[in-house]
Structure formats: structure tokens, C-alpha cells
BAGU-520997 format. One record per atom (N, C-alpha, C): residue number from 1; residue in three letters; atom name; x, z, y. Coordinates in pm, 1 decimal, always signed. Last residue first. Layout:
! BAGU-520997
  nr rest atom       xx       zz       yy
 NUM  ala   CA        X        Z        Y
...
//
This chain:
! BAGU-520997
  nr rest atom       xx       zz       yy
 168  unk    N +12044.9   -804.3   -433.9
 168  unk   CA +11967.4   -706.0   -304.0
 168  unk    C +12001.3   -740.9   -165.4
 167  unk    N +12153.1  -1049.7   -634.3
 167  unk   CA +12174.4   -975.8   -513.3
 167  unk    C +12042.8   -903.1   -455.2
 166  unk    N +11981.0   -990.2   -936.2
 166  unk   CA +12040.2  -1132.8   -831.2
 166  unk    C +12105.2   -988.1   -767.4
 165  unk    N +11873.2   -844.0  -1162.8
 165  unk   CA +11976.9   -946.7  -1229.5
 165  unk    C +12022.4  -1031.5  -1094.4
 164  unk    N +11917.6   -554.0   -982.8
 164  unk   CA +11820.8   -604.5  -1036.9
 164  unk    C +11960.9   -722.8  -1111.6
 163  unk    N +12011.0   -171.6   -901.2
 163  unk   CA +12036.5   -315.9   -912.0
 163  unk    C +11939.7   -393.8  -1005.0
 162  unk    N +12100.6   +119.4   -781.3
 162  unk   CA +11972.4    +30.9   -821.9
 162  unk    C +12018.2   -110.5   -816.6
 161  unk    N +12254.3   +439.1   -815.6
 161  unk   CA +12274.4   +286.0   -787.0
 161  unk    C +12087.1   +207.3   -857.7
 160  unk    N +12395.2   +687.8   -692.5
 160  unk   CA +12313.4   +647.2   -776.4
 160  unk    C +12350.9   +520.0   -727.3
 159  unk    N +12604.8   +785.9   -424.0
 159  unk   CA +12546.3   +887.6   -608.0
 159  unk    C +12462.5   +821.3   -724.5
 158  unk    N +12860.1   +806.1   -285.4
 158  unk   CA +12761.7   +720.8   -346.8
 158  unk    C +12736.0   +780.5   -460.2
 157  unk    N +12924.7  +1000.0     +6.7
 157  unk   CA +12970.4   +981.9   -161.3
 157  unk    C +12842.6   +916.5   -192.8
 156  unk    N +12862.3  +1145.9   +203.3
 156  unk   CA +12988.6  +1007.3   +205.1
 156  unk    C +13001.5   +997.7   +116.9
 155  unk    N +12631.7  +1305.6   +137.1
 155  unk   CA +12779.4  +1341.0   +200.6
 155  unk    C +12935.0  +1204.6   +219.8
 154  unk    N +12524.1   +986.4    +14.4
 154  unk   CA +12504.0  +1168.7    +45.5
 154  unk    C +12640.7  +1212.5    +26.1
 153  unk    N +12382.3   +720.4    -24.4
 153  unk   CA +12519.7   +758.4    +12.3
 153  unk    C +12494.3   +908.4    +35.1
 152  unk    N +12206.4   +536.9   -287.8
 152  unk   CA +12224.9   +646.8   -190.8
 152  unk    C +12339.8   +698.0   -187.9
 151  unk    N +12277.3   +183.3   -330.1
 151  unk   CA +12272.5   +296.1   -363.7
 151  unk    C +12228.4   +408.5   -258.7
 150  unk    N +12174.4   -160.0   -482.2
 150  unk   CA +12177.4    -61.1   -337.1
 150  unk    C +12193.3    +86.9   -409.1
 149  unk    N +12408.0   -450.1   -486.1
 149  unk   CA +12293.7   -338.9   -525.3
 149  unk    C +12251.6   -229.1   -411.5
 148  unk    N +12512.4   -774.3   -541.4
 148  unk   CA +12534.6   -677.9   -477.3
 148  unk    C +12329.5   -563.5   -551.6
 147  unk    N +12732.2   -965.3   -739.2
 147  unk   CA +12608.2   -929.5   -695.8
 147  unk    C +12615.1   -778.4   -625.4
 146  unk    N +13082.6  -1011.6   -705.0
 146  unk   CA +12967.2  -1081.3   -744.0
 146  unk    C +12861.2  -1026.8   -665.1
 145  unk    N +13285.3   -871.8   -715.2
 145  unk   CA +13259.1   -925.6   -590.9
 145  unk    C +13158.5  -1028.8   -595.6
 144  unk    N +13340.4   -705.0   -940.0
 144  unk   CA +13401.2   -779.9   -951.0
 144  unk    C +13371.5   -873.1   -838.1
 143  unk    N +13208.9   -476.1   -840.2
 143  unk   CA +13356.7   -474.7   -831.0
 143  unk    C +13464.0   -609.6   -868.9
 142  unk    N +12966.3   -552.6   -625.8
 142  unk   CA +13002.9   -491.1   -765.8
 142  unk    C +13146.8   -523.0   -796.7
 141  unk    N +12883.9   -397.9   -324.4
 141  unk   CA +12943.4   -521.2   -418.3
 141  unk    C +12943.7   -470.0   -524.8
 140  unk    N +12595.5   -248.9   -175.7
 140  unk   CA +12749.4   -260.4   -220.0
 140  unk    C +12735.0   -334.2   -283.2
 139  unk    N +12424.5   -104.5    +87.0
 139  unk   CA +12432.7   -180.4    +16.9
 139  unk    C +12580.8   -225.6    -61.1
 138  unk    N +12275.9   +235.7   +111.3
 138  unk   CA +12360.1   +129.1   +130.9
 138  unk    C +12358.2    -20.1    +65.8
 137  unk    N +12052.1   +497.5   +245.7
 137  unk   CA +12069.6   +384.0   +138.5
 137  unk    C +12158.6   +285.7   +192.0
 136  unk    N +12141.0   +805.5   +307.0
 136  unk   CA +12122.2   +681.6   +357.9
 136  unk    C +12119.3   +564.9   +240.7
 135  unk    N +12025.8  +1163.5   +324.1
 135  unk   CA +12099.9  +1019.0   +210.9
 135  unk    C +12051.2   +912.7   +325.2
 134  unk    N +11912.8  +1374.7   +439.0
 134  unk   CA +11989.2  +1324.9   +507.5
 134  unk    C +12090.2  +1206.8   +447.4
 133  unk    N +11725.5  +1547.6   +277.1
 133  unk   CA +11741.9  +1476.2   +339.5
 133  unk    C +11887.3  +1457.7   +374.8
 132  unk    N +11731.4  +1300.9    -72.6
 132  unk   CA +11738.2  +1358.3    -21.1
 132  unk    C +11788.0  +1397.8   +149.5
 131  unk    N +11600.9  +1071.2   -304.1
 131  unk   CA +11670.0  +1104.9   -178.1
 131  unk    C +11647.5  +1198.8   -154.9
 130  unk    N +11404.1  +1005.2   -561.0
 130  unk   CA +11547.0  +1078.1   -581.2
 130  unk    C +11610.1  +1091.9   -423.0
 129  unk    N +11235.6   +804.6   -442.2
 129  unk   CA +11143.1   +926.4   -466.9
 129  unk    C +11307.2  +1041.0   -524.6
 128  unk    N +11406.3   +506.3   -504.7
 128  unk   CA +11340.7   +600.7   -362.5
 128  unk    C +11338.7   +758.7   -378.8
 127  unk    N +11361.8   +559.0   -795.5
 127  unk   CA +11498.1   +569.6   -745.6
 127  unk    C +11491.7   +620.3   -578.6
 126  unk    N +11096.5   +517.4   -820.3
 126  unk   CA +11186.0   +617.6   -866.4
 126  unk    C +11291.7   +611.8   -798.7
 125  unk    N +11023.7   +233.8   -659.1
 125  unk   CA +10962.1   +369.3   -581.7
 125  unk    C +11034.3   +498.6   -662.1
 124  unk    N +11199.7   +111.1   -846.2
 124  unk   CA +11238.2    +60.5   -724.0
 124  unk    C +11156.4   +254.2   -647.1
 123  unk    N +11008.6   +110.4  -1067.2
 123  unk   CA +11143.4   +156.6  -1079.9
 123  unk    C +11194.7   +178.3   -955.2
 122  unk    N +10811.9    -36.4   -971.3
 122  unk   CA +10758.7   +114.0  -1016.2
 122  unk    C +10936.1   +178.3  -1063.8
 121  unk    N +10865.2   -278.3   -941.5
 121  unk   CA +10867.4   -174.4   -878.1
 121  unk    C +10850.7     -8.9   -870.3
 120  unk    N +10942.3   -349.7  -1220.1
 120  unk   CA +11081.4   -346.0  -1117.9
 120  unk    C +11044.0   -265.5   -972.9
 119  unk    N +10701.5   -338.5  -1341.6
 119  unk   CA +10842.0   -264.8  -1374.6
 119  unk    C +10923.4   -209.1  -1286.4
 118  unk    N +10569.0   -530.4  -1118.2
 118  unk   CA +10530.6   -411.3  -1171.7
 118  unk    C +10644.9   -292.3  -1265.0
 117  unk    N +10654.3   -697.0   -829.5
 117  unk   CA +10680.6   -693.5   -995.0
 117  unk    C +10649.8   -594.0  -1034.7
 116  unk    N +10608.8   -656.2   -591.4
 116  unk   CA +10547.1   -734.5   -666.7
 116  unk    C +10552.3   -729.8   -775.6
 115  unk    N +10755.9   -470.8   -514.8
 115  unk   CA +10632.1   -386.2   -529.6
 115  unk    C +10569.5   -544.4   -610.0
 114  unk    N +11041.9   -612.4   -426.6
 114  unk   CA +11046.4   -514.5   -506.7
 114  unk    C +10878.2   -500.1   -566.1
 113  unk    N +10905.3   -727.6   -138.2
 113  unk   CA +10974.6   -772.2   -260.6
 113  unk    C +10969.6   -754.6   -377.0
 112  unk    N +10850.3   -507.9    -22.8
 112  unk   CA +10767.8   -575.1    -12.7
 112  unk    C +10825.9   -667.9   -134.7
 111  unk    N +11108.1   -321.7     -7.7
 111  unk   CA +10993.6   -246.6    -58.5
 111  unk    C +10876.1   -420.3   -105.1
 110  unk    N +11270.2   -529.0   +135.5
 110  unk   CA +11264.2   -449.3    +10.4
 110  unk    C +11175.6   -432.9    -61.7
 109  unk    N +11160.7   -492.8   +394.7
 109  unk   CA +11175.7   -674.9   +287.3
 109  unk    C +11184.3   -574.2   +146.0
 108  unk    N +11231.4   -212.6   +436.0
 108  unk   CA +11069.1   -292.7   +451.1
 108  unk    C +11057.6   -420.1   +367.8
 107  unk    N +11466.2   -253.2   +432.8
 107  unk   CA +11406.9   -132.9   +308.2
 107  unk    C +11267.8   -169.7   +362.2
 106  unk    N +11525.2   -375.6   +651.7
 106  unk   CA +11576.7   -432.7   +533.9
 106  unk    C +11490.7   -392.1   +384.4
 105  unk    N +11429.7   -236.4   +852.5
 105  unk   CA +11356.5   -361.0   +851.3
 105  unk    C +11407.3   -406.3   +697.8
 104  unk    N +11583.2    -39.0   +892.8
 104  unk   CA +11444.9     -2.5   +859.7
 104  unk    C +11356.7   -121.7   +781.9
 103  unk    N +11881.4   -186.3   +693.1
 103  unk   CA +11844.7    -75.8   +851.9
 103  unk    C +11664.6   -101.4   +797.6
 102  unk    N +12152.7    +14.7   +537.0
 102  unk   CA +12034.8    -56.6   +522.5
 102  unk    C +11978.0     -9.1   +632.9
 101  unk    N +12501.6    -28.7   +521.9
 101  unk   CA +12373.5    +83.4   +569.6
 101  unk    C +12262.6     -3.5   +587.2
 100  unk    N +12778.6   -213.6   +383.5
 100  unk   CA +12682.7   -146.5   +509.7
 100  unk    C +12535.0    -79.8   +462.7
  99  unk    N +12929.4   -197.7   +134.3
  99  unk   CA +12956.3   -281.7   +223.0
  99  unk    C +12861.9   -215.7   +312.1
  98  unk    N +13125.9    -29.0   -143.3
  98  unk   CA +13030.3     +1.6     +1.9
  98  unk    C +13075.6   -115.0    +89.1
  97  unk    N +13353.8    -18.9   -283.8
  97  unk   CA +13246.3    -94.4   -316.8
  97  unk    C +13136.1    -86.9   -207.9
  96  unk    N +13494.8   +287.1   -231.4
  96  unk   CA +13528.4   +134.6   -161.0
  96  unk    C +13473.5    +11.0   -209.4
  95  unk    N +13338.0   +445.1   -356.3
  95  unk   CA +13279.4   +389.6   -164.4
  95  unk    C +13358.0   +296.0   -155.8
  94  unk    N +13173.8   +286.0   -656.1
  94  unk   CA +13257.1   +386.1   -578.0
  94  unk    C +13240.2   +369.3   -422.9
  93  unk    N +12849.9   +343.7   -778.9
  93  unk   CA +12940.0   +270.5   -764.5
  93  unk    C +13082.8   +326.8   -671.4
  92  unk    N +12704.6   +546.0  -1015.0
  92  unk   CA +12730.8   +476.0   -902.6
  92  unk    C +12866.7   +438.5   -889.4
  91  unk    N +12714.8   +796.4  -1180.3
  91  unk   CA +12630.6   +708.9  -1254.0
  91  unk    C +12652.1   +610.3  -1104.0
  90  unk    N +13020.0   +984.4  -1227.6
  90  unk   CA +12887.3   +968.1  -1135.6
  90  unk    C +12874.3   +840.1  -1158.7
  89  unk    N +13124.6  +1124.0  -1479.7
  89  unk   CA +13184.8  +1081.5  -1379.5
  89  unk    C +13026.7   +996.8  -1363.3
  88  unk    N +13314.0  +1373.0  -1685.2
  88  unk   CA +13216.6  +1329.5  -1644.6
  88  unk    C +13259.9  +1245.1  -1511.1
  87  unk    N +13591.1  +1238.0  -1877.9
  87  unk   CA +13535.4  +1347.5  -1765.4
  87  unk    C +13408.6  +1298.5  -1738.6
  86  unk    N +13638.3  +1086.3  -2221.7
  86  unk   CA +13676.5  +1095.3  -2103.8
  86  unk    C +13605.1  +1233.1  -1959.8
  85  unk    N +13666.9  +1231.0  -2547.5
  85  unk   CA +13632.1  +1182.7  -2404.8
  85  unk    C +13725.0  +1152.1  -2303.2
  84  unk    N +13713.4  +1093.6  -2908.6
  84  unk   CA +13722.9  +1134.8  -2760.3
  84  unk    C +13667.7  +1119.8  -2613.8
  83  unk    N +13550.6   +943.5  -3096.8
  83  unk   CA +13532.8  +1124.0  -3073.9
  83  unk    C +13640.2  +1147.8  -2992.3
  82  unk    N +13577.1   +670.2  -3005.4
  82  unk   CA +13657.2   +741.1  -3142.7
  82  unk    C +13643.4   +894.4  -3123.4
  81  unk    N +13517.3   +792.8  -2676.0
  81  unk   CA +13570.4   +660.0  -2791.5
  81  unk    C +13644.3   +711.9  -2939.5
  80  unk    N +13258.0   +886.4  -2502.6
  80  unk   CA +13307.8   +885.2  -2615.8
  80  unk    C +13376.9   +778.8  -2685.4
  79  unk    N +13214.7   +890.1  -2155.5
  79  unk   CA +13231.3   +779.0  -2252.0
  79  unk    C +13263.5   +875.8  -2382.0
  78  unk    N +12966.9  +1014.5  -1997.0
  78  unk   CA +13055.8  +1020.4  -2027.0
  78  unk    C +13072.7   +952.6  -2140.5
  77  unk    N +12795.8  +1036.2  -1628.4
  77  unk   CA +12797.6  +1029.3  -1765.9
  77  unk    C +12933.1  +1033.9  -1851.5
  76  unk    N +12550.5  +1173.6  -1381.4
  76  unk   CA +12619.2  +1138.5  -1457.7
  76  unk    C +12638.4  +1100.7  -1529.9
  75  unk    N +12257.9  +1202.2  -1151.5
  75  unk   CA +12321.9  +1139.3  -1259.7
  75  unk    C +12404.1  +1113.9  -1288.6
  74  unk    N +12154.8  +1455.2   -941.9
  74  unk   CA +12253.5  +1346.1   -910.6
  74  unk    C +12286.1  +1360.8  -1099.0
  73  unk    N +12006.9  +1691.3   -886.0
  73  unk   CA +11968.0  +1576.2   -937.3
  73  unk    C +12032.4  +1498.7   -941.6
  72  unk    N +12119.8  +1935.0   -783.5
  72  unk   CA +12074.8  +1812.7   -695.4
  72  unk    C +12025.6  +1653.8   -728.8
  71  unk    N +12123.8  +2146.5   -949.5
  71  unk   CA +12071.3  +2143.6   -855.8
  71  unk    C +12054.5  +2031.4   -715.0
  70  unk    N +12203.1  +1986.7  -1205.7
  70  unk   CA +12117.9  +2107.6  -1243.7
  70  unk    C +12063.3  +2161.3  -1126.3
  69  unk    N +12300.7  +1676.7  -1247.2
  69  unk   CA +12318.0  +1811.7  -1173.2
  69  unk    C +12191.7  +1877.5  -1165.0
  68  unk    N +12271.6  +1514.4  -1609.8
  68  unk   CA +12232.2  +1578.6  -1458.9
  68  unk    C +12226.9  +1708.5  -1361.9
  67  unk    N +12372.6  +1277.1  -1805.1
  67  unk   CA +12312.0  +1406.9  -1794.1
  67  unk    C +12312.5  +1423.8  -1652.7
  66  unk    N +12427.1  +1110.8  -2141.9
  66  unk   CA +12385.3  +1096.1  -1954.3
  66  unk    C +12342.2  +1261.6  -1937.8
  65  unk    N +12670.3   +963.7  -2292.9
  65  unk   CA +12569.8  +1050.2  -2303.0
  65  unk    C +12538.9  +1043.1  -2130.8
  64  unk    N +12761.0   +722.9  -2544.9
  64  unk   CA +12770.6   +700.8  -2361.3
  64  unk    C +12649.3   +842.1  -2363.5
  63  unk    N +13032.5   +654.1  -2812.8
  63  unk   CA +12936.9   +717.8  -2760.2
  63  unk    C +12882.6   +752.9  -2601.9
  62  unk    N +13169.2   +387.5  -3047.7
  62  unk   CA +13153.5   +470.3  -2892.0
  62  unk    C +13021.2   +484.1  -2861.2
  61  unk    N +13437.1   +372.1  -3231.9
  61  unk   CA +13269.5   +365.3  -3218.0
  61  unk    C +13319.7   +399.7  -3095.9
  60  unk    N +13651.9    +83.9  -3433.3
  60  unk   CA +13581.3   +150.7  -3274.9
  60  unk    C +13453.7   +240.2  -3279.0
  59  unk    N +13857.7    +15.2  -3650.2
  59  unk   CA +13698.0    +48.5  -3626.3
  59  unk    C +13724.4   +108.3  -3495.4
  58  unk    N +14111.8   -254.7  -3585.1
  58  unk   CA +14090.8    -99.0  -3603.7
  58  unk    C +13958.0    -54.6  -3545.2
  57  unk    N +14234.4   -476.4  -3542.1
  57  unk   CA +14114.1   -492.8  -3612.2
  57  unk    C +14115.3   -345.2  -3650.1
  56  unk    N +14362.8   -434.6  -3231.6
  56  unk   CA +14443.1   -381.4  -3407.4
  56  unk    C +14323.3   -409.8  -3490.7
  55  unk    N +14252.3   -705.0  -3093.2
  55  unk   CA +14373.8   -682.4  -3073.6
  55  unk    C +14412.0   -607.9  -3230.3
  54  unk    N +13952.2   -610.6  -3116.5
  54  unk   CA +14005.5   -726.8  -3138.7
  54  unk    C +14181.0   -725.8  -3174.9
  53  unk    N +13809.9   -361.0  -3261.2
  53  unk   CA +13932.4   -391.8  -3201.7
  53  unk    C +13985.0   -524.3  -3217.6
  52  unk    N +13506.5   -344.2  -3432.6
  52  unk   CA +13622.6   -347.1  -3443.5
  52  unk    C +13668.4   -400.2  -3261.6
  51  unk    N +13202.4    -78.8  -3352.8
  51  unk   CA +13291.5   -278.7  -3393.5
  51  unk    C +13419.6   -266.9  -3417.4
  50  unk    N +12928.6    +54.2  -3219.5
  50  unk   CA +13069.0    +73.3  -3333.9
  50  unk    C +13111.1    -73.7  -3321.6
  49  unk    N +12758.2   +273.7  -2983.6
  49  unk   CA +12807.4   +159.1  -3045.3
  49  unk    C +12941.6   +151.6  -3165.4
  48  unk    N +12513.0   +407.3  -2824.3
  48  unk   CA +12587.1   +408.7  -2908.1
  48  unk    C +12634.7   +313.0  -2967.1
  47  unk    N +12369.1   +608.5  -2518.7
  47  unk   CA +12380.3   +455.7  -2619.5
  47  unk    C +12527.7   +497.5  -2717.5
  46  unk    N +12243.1   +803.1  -2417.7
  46  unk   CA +12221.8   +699.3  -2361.2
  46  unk    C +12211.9   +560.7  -2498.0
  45  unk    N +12175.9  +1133.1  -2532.6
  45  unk   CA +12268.7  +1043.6  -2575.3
  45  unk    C +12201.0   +924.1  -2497.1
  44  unk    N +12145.7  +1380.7  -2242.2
  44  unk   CA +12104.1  +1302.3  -2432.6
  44  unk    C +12196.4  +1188.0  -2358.6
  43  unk    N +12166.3  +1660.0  -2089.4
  43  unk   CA +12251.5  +1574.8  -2120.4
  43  unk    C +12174.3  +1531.9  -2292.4
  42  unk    N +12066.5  +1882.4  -1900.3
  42  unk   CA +11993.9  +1771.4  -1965.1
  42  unk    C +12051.6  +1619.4  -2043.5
  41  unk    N +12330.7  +1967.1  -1651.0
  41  unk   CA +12298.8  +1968.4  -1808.5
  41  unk    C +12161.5  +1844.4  -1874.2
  40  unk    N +12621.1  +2044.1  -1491.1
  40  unk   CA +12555.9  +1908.8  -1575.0
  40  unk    C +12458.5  +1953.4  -1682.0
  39  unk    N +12597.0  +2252.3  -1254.0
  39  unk   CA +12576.2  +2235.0  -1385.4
  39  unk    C +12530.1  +2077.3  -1426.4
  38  unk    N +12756.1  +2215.7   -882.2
  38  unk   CA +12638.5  +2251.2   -993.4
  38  unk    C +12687.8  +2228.3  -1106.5
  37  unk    N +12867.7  +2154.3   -703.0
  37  unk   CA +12909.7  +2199.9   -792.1
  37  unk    C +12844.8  +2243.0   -861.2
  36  unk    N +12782.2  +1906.2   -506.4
  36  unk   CA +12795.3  +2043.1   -480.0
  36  unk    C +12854.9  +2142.3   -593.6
  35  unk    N +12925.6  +1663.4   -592.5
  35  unk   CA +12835.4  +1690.4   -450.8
  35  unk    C +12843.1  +1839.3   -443.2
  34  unk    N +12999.4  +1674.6   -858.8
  34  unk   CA +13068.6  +1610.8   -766.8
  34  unk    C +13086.1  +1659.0   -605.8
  33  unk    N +12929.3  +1890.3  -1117.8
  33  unk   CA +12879.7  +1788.1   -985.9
  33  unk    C +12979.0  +1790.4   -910.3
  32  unk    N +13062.9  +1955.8  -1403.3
  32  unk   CA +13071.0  +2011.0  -1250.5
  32  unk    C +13003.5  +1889.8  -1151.6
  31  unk    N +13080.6  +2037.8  -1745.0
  31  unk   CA +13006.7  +1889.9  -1618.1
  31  unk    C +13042.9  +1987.3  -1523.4
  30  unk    N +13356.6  +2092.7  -1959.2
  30  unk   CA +13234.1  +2113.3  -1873.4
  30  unk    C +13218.4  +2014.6  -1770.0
  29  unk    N +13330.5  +1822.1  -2326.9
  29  unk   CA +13396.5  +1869.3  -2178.1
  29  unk    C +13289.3  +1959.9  -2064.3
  28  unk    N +13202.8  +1998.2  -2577.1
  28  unk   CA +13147.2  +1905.7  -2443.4
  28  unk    C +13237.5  +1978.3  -2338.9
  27  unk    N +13189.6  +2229.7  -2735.0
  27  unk   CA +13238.3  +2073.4  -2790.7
  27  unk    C +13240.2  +1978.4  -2666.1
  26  unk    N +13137.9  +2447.3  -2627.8
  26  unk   CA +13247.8  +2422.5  -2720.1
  26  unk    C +13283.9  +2309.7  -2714.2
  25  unk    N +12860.0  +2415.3  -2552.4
  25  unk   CA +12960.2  +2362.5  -2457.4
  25  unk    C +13103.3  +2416.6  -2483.7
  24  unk    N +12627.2  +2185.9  -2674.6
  24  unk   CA +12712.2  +2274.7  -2740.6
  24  unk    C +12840.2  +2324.9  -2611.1
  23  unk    N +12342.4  +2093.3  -2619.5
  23  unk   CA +12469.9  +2089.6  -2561.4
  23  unk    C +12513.7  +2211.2  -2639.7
  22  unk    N +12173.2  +1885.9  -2837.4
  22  unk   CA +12160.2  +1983.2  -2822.2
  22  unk    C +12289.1  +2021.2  -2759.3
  21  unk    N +12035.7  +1585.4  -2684.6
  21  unk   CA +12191.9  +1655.0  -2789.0
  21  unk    C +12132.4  +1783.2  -2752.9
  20  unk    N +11824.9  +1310.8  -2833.3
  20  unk   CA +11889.2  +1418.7  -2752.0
  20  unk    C +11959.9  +1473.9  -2780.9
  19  unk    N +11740.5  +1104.6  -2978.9
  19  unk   CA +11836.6  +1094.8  -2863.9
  19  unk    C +11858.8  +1180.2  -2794.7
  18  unk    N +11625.7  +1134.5  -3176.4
  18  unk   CA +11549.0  +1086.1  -3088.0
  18  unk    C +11632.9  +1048.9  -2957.3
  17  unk    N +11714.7  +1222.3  -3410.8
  17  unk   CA +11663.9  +1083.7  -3412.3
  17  unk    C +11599.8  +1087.5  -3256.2
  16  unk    N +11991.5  +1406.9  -3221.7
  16  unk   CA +11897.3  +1388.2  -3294.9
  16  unk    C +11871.3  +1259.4  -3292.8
  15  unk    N +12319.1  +1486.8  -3211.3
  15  unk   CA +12264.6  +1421.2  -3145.0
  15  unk    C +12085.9  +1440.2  -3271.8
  14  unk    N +12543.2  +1702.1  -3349.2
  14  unk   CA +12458.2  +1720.2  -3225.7
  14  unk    C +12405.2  +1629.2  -3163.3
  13  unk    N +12707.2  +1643.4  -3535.7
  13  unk   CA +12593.5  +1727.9  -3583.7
  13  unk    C +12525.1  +1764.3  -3436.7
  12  unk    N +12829.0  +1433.3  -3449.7
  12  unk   CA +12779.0  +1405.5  -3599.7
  12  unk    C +12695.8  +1489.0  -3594.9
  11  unk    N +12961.5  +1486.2  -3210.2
  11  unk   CA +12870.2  +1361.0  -3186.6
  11  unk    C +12808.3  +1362.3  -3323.7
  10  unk    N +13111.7  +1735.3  -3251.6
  10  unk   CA +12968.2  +1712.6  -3196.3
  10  unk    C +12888.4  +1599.5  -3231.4
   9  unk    N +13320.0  +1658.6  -3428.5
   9  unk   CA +13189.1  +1757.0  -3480.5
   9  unk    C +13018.1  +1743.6  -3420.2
   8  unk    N +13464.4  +1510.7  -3221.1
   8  unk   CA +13378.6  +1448.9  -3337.2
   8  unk    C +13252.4  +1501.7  -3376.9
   7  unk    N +13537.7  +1682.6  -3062.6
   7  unk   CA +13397.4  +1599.8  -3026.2
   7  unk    C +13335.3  +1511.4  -3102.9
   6  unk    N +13663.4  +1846.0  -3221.8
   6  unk   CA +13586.6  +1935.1  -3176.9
   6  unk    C +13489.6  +1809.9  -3151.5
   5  unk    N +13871.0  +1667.9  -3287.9
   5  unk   CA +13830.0  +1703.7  -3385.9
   5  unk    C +13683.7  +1778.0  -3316.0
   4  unk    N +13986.5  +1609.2  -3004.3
   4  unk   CA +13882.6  +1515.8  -3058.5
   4  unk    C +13837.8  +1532.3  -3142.2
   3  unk    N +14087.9  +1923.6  -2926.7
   3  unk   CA +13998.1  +1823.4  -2876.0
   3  unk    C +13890.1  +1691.6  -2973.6
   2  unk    N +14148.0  +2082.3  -3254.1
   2  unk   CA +14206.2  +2004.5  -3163.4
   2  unk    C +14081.1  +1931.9  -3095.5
   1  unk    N +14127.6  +2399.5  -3381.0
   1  unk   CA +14064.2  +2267.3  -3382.5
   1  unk    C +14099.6  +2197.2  -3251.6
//
């Protein structure tokens, strides 16, 4: 059984109504963390989509699963197109998207900002409550040089990301 025959199988008989997969790791490229080399696992399905191909009017689906280092908490994910993958690859932005280091006073406007909105803060104190020591929070562009976000930097590698609909 060839690669995409194998991730077909999966994506048909391994997701539930609820969105979780049962990991098969026959069928699932292996996860390796980035940061330390841990296990990807807790891996459910994020999102799912089908349409056509503008260009060959040829059906599309695609599958986005999420999952997580098994000892540092750091979020991944992976594309499915047409029951193929791609590698796992870290839920953040890259470092050459890194513009500077948030200083005390910034993550104070922050916090004070952020805590008004009830969603957005109670999201804002999760993403906090994920550091570890010695992460720095940054601030970065988005690649197309629009809005900016904030992530944690650990070991010189950007691992997560928080963004709202303006600039941070």
C-alpha cells in the first residue's frame, strides 16, 4: 500500500463525529518536536474542507489535524491534500518573521488591553499560562508585512503565536 493510499484509509476510518483521530501510526507520518524531540501525539482533526481547483476543475479535499509535543507542549500540524501529507510543522510563525522582544512595560499595555474583552482575554492569559522558563515573548510580522502578533521564542525558535484581527 502506497503512501497516499495508506492516508486515505486514515482520514475515512480514523476521524470521529467529534473530531478526534484515533492515531494509527501506520497511517500518520511520525511527529518529532522540533524543540526537543518528543512525541506528537493528542492529535484531532482541526478542520476539513473539499472544492474544486480553479485552474484543473479537479475535486480537492483537505484535511488540517493538530497535535502536541508529548513533553513540551509545543503545537503542531499537518496538511492533508487529496489523502496526502505534508510533515508536521510548528503552529508559529518563522524567525525571519521576528521583529523584537517585548519589554515589561509592553506585556503590561497588553495584559491591560487584552483583559477587557472577555474571550480575547481569557485566551490572551492561555497562551501566557503555555511559557516556559526561559521563553521570551516577541513580536512579528505576518509574512505578508501586514499585522503583527506575538509569539514565544524558546531556544531561538518561535513556537506558538497569538494574534487578534489589528496589530499587537
Amino acid at each position: 500500500m502506497n503512501g497516499a493510499t495508506r492516508n486515505r484509509q486514515l482520514l475515512t476510518v480514523g476521524s470521529d463525529r467529534k473530531g478526534s483521530l484515533v492515531k494509527r501510526k501506520d497511517y500518520l507520518p511520525e511527529g518529532k518536536c522540533a524543540i526537543c524531540g518528543g512525541e506528537i501525539a493528542e492529535i484531532q482533526v482541526f478542520s476539513m474542507a473539499h472544492g474544486t481547483d480553479p485552474n484543473s476543475g479537479e475535486r480537492v479535499g483537505m484535511v488540517t489535524l493538530t497535535g502536541a509535543c508529548t513533553h513540551c507542549d509545543i503545537d503542531f500540524y499537518i496538511y492533508f491534500t487529496n489523502g496526502v501529507s505534508n510533515d508536521w510543522v510548528l503552529k508559529a510563525p518563522s524567525a525571519s518573521q521576528l521583529l523584537e522582544p517585548l519589554t515589561q512595560n509592553e506585556i503590561a499595555g497588553l495584559n491591560a488591553k487584552l483583559q477587557r474583552y472577555q474571550t480575547l482575554g481569557k485566551s490572551w492569559q492561555v497562551f501566557l499560562s503555555r511559557a516556559r522558563d526561559g521563553d521570551e515573548l516577541w513580536r512579528y510580522a505576518h509574512a505578508d508585512g501586514g499585522i503583527t502578533g506575538i509569539t514565544h521564542v524558546r531556544c531561538g525558535v518561535p513556537i506558538d503565536q497569538f494574534e487578534t484581527f489589528g496589530s499587537l
